[in-house]
N, C-alpha and C positions, 0 to 999 in steps of 0.2 A: 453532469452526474457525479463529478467529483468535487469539493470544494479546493478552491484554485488557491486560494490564497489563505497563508493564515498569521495573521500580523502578531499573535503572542511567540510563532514558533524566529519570527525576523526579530523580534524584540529580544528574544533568548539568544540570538543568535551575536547580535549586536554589543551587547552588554559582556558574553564571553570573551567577545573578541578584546575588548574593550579591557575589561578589567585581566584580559590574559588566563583564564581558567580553562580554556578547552589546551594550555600546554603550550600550543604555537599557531604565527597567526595562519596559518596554510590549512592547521585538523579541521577538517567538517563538524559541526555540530551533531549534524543530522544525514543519516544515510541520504546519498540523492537516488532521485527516480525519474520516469519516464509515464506518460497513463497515456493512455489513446484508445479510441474504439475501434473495435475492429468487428467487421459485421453485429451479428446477434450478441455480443460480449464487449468487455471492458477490460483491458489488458494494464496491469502496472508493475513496471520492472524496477528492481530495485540494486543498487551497487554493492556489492559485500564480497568485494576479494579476499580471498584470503580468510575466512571465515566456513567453519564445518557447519554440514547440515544441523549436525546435533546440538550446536550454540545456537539456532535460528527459534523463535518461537513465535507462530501467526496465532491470533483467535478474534473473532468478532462475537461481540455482543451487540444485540440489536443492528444497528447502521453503523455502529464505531469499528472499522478494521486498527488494530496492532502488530504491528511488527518489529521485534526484537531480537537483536542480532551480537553477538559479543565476542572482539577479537580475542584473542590471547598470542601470549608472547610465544614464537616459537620456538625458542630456546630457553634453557635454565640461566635465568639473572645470576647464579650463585657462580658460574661457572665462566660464562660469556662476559667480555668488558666491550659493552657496549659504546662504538663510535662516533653512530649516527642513527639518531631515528625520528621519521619523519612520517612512517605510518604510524596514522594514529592508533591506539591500544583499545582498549574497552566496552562498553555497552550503548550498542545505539538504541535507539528507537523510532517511528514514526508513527503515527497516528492518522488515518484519513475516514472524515464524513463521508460515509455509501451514501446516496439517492434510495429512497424507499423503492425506489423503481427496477433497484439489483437483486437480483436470487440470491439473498447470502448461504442458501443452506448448499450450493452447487458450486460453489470456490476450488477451484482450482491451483497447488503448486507444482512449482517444478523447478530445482537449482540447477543451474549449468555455467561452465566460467566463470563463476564468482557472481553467477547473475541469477537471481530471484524474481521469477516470472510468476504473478497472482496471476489469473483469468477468473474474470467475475462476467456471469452471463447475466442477461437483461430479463427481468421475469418475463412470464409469459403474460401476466393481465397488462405488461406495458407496452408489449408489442402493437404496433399497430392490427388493425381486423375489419374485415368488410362487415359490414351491415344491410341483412338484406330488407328490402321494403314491402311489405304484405299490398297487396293490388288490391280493386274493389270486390273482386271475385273471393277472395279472402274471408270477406265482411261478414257476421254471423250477429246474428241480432240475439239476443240475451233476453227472456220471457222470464218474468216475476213474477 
């Protein structure tokens, strides 16, 4: 339902490391996450410690889910002489392909300990459903 893998986001990823632009080699590129199903739904959890609801921004269009997320420094640089810093700063994002098979207009959030929980439920034309089968007693002959 999800797309599992996506080789431009390892490519971005790779090349940062590489050329030293995300800062140091330990910053994440990319918030990580968690997707799993869970009954009638599709659960994906996302890591953003330290991060306020009001820096969070989700929206889908069509099948595209976005999620952005943007730390800031807790304290005034002007003032603070910074010793050590190892959490990374700034604007994340992620990107994931829904399945036309997801209810996107029925998305669900919720933050809690730094953790950003979607719930995406499964539409209903993709659920499975019985089919009943009309017997011969059924049969109705059609006159022209």
């Amino acid at each position: 339902m999800l797309m599992r893998t996506d080789p431009f986001r390892e490519m971005d990823r790779i090349v940062q490391q590489l050329s030293g632009a995300s800062g140091t080699w330990s910053q994440p590129s990319v918030m990580p996450m968690d997707a799993y199903r869970e009954g009638d739904e599709y659960v994906i959890a996302f890591d953003l410690p330290g991060v306020s609801t009001e820096a969070i921004d989700i929206d889908v269009e069509r099948n595209m889910l976005r999620v952005k997320a943007e730390r800031r420094p807790n304290s005034n640089k002007d003032i603070v002489q910074m010793e050590l810093s190892e959490r990374p700063l700034g604007v994340f994002s992620r990107q994931i392909v829904l399945a036309d098979t997801l209810d996107t207009e029925r998305i669900q959030a919720d933050y809690d300990a730094g953790v950003l929980t979607l719930r995406i439920p499964i539409a209903e034309r993709a659920k499975p459903r019985k089919i009943s089968i009309g017997g011969e007693s059924d049969r109705k002959q059609i006159s022209g």
